[in-house]
Biopython code that builds the backbone (N, CA, C, O; Angstrom):
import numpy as np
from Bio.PDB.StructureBuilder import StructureBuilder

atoms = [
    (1, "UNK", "N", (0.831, -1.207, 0.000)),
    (1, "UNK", "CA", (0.000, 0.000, 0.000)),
    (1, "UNK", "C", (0.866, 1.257, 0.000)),
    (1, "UNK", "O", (0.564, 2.165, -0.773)),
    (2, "UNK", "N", (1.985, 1.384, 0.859)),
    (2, "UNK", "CA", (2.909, 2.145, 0.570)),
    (2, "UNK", "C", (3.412, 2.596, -0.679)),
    (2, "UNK", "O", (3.290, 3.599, -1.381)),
    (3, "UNK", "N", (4.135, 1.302, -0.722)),
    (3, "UNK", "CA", (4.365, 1.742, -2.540)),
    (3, "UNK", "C", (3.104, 2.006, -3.356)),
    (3, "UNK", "O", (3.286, 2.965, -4.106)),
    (4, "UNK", "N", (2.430, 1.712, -3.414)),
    (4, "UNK", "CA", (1.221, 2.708, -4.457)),
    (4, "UNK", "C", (1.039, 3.807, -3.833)),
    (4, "UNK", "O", (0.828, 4.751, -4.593)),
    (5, "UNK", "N", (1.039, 4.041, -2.793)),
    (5, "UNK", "CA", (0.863, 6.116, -2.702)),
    (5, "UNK", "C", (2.097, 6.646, -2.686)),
    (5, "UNK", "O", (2.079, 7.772, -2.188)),
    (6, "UNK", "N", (3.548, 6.158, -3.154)),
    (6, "UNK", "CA", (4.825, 6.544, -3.052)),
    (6, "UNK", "C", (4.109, 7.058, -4.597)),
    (6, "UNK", "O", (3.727, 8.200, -4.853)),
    (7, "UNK", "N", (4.050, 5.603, -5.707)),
    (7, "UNK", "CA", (3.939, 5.901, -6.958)),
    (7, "UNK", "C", (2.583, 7.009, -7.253)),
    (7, "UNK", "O", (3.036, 8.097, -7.608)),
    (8, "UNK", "N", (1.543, 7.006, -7.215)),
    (8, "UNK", "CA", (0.771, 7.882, -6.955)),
    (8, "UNK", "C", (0.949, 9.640, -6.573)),
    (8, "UNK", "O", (0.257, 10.477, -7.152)),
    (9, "UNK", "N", (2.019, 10.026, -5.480)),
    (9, "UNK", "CA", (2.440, 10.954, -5.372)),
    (9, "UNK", "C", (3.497, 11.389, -6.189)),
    (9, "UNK", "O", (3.787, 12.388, -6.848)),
    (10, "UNK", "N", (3.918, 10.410, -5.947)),
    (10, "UNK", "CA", (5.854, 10.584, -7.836)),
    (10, "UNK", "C", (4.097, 11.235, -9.404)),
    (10, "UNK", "O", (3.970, 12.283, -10.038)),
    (11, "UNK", "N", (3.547, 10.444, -9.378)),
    (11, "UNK", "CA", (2.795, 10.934, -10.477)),
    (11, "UNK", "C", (2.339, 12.493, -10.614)),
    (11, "UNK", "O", (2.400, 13.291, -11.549)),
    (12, "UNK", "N", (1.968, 12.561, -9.587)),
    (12, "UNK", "CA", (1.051, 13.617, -9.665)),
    (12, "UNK", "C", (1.799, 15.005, -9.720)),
    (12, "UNK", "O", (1.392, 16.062, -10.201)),
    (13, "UNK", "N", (3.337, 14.649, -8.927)),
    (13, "UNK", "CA", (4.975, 15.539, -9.255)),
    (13, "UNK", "C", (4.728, 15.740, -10.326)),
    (13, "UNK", "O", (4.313, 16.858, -10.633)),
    (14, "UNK", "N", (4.884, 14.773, -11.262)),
    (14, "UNK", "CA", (5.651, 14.569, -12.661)),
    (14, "UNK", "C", (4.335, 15.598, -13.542)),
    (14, "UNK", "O", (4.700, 16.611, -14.138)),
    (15, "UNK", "N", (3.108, 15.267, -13.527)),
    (15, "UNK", "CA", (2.054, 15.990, -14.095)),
    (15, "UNK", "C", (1.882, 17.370, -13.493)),
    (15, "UNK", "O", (1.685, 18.177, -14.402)),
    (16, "UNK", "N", (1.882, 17.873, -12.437)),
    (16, "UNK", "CA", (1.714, 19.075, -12.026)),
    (16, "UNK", "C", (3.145, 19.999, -13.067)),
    (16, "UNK", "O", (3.067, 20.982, -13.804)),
    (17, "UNK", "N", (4.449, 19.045, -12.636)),
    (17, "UNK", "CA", (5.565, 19.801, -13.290)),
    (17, "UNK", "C", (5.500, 20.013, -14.701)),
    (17, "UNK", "O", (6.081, 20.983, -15.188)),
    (18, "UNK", "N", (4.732, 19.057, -15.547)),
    (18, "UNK", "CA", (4.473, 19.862, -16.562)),
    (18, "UNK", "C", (3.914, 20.076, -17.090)),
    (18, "UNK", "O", (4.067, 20.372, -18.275)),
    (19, "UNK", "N", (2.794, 20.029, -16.360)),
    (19, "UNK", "CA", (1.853, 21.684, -16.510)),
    (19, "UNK", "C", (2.438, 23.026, -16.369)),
    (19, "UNK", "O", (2.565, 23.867, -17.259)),
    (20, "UNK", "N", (2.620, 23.074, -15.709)),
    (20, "UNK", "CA", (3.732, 23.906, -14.944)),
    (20, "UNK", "C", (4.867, 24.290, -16.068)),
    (20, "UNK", "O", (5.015, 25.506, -16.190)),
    (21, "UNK", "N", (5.274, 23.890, -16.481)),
    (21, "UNK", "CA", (6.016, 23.908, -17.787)),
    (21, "UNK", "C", (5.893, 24.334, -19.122)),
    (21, "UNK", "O", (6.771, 24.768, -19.868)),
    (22, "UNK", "N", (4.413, 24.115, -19.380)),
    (22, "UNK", "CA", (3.738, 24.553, -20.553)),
    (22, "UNK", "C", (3.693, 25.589, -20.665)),
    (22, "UNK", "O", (4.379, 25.972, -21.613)),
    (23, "UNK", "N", (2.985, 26.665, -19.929)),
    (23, "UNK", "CA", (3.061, 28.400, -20.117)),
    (23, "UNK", "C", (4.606, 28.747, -19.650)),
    (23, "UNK", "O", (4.870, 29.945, -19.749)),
    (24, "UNK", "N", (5.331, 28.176, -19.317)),
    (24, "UNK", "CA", (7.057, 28.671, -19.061)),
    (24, "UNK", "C", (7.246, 28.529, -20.976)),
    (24, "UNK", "O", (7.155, 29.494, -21.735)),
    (25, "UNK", "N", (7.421, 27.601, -21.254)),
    (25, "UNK", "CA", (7.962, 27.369, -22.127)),
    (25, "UNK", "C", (7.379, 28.349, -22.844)),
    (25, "UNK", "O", (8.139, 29.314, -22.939)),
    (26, "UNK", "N", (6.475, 28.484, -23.320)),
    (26, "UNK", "CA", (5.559, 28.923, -24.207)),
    (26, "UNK", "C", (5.708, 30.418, -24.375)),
    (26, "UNK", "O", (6.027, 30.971, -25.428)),
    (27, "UNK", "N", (5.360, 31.198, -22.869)),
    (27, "UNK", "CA", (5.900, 32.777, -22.657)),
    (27, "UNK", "C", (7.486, 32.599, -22.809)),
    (27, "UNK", "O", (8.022, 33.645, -23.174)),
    (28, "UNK", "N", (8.421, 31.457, -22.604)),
    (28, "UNK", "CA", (9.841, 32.070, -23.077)),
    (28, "UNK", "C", (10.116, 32.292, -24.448)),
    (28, "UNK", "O", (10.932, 33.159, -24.761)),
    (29, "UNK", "N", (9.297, 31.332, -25.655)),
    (29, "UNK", "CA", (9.607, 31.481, -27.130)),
    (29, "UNK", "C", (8.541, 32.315, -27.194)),
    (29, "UNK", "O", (8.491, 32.780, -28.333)),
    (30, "UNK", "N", (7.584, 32.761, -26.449)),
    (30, "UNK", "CA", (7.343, 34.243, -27.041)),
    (30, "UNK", "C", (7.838, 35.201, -26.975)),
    (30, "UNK", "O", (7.754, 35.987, -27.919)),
    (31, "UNK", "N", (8.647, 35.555, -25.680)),
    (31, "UNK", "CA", (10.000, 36.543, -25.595)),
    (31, "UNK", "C", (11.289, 36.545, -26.649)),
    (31, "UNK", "O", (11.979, 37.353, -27.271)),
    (32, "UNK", "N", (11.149, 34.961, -26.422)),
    (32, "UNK", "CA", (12.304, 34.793, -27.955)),
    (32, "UNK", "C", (12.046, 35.381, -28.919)),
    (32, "UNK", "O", (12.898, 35.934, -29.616)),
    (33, "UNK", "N", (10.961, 35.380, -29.122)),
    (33, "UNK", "CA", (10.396, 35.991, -30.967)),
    (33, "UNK", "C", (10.467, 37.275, -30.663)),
    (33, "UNK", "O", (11.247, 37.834, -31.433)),
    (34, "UNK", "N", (9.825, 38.272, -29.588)),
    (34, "UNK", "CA", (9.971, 39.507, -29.250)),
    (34, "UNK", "C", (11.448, 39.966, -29.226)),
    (34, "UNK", "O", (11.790, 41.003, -29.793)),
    (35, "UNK", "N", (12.061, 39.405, -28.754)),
    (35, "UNK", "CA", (13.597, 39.643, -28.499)),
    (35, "UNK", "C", (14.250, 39.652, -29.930)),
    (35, "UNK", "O", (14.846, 40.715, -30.105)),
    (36, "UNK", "N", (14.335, 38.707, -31.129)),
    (36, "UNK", "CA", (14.139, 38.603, -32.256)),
    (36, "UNK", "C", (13.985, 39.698, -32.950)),
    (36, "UNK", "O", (14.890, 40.259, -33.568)),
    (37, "UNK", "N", (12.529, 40.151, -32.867)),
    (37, "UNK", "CA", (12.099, 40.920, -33.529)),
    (37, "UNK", "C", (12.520, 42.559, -33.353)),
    (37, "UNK", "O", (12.598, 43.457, -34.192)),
    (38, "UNK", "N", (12.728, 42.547, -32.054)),
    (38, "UNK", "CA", (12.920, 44.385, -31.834)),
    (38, "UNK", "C", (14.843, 44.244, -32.377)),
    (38, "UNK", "O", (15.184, 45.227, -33.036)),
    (39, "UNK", "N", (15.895, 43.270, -32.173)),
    (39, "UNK", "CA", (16.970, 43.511, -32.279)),
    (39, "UNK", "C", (16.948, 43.248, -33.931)),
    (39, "UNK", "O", (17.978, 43.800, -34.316)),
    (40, "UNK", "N", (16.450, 42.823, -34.788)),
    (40, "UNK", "CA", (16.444, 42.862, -36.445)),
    (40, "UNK", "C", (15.947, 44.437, -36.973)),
    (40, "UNK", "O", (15.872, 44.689, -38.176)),
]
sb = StructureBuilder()
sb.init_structure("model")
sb.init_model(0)
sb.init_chain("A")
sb.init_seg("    ")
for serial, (resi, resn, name, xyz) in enumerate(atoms, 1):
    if name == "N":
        sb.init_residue(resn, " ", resi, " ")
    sb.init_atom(name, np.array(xyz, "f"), 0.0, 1.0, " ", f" {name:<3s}", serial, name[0])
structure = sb.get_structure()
């Protein structure tokens, strides 16, 4: 029983983090392109 709420909690890490990840990423290559764009 342990080990299934060890694995269970490792999951829910791993999914929160990337979620969590998605608008990071996303607002950084939009800065990229901004950044891009004003130095051309």
């Amino acid at each position: 029983m342990k080990k299934y709420f060890v694995f269970m909690s490792f999951m829910i890490m791993a999914v929160s983090v990337a979620l969590l990840s998605i608008p990071v990423k996303a607002s950084a290559a939009d800065l990229q392109v901004k950044w891009f764009g004003y130095s051309q």
